[in-house]
N, C-alpha and C positions, 0 to 999 in steps of 0.2 A: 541679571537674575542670579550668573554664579556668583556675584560679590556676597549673598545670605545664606545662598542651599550650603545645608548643613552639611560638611565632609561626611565621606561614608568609606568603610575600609576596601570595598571591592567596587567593582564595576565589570557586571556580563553581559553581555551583549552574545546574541544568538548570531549562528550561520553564518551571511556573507553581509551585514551589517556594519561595514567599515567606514564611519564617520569619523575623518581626521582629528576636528575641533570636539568630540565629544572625549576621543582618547585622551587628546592632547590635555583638554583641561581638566581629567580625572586624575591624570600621572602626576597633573601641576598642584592639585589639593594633596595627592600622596596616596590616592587609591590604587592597589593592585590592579591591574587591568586582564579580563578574558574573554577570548574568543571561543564557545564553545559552541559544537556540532556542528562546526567549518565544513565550509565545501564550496567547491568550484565545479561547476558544472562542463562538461566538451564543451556546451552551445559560448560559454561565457568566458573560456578560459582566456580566447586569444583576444578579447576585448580588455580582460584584465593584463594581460602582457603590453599591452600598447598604454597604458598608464604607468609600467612597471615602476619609473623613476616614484611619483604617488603614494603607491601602495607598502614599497620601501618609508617611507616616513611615516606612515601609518603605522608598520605593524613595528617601527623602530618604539610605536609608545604600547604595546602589548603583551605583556610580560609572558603569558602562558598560551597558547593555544590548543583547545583538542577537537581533533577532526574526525571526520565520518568514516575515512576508508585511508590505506596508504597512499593510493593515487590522490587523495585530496592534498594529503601529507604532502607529497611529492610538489605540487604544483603551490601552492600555499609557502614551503621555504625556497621555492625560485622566485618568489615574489617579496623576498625579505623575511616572512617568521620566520620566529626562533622559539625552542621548546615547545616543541609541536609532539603532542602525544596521539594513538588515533586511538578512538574509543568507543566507534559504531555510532553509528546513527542511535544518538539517544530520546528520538522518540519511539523506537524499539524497546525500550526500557520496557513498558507496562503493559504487555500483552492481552487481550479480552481472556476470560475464562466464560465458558457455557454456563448459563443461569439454570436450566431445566438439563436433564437427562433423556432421550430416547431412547428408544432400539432401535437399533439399523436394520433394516430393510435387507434379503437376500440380494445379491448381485449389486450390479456399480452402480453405486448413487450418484447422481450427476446433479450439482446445483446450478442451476442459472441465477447470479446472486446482480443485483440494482441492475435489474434491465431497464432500458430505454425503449422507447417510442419506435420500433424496425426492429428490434434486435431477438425479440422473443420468435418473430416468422423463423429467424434463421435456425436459433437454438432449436427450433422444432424440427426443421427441417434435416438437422444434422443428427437430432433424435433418433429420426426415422430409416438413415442409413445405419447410422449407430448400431442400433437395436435389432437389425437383421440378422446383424452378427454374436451378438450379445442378446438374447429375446431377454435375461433378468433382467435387467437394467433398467433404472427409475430414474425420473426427471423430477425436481422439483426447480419449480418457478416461482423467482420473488422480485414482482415489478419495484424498483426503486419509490416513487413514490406510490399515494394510498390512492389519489382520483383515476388512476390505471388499472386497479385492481380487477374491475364491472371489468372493461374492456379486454383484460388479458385474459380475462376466467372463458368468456366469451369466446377468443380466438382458440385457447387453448383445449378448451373441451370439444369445439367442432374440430378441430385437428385429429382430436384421441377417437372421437368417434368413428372420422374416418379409414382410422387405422386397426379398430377394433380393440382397440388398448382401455384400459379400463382409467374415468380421469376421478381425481378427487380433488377438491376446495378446502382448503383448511377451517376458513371461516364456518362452515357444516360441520364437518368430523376434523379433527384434528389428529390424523392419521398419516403415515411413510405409506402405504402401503398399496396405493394405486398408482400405474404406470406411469403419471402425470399427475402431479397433483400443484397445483397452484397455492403458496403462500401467500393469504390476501390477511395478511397482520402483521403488524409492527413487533420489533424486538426478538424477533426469532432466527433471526442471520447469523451468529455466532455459534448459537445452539444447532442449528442444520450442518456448520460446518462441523462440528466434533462428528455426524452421522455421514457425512461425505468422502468419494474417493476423488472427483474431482469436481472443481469449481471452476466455472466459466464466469469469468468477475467481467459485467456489463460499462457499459457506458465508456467504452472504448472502440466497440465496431459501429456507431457513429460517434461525429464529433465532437464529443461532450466534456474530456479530457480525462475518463478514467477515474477509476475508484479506487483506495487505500488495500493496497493489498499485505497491509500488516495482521488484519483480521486473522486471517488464514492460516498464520506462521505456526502457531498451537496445535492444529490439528492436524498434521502430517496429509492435506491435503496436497493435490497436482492441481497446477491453475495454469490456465488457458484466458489470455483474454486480446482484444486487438488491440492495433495502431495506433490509435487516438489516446495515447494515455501523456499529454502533454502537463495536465496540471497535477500528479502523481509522479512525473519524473525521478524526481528523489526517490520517494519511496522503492520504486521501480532499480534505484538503481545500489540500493542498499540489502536486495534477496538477490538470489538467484533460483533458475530454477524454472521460471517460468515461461510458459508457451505463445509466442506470438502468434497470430494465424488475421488474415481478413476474415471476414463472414462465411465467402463463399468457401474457404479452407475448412472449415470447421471439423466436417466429420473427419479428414485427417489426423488433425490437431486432437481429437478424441482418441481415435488409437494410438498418437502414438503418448499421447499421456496416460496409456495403459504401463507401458513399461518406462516411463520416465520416474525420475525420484522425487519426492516432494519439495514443494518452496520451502527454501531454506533461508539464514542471514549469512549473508558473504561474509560480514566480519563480528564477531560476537561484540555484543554490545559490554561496556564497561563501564556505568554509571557509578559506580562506586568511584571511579577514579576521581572522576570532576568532582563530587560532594565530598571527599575529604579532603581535596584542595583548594573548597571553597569553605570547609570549615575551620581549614588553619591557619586563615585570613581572618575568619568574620569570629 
């Protein structure tokens, strides 16, 4: 097939996508070659060292590399690149902005943002210690998917009742203003976090594998979320800032993201850099 594909002046290839024979015969037609948003993860590093001789003739055919963080940097020219830039994780590049405006609500707005299937009992539960200490303080709840919505509305208004707390449904009044209120609609997760002091990002205290917590980065939120964040890794490991806790940790992990500082990006992202070194090729 390469004896007709047309040459092309570059060749990127994302992340940890190191195909010998793809480099090999890009460098052989005369294309620049890049490795861009490099990274080696702990889990994968010492797998990649036990190929090191490999990876050495690999990135012998890769003219530029730019990577996510120094330690990527780091561990990427022990394995043979060369002109390695790091440039943040450039899927931080494009950040969400709020589509609607609110007003925020007196006292700590607290999001429960893509819960799962157990995980809202807990957020409740740590509400309720919460709020002892704090009686402002608002909860809003927004099940991940829409067929949970009946069912959380359900759990979460007998909870408010029990506690005398006033609950509200967005889907009825589209209101901040009752001590519980359930988001049962789509597209309004960005817009809550601009109203938010902290967010408890779901689908991590069970096994689900965690949700993208680049959302967040805009609005000087504190985030809290669990263990299970295996398929979000990266991401995870391109902020800082954030609070791990189990379930049953929760109301802790609440206070002490009172005085904690927001998620932040470890390393500022520099997308400019890679697009005009890909435009003085192409």
């Amino acid at each position: 097939m390469w004896l007709w594909v047309r040459p092309h002046n570059a060749l990127v290839v994302m992340e940890a996508e190191l195909w010998f024979l793809l480099f090999y015969l890009a460098k052989a037609r005369g294309a620049k070659t890049y490795l861009i948003n490099a990274r080696i993860s702990d889990r994968s590093y010492g797998r990649y060292r036990k190929f090191a001789w490999l990876y050495r003739r690999i990135f012998a055919q890769i003219d530029e590399v730019f990577a996510q963080s120094v330690e990527d940097a780091k561990r990427l020219e022990a394995l043979g690149a060369v002109n390695v830039t790091v440039t943040g994780n450039i899927k931080l590049a494009d950040l969400p902005e709020a589509t609607r405006r609110y007003e925020k609500p007196k006292g700590t707005v607290i999001t429960a943002a893509s819960t799962h299937e157990g995980e809202e009992t807990s957020v409740l539960r740590a509400f309720e210690v919460f709020r002892k200490r704090h009686p402002e303080a608002r909860l809003l709840l927004v099940p991940r998917h829409p067929e949970r919505f009946e069912k959380v509305a359900r759990e979460a208004e007998a909870f408010a009742v029990s506690q005398g707390w006033r609950f509200g449904r967005w889907s009825r009044e589209p209101s901040l203003e009752a001590d519980v209120t359930v988001i049962d609609a789509m597209g309004e997760l960005v817009n809550l976090y601009a109203v938010s002091d902290i967010v408890i990002l779901g689908g991590a205290f069970v096994p689900v594998g965690g949700h993208n917590p680049a959302e967040v980065l805009p609005f000087g939120c504190r985030l809290i979320t669990g263990p299970h964040i295996f398929n979000q890794r990266a991401m995870f490991e391109s902020v800082e800032g954030a609070i791990f806790c189990e379930a049953e940790t929760l109301p802790q992990a609440l206070e002490k993201a009172l005085a904690a500082p927001p998620l932040r990006l470890k390393t500022p992202v520099s997308l400019e850099t890679v697009l005009k070194r890909l435009d003085d090729v192409v």
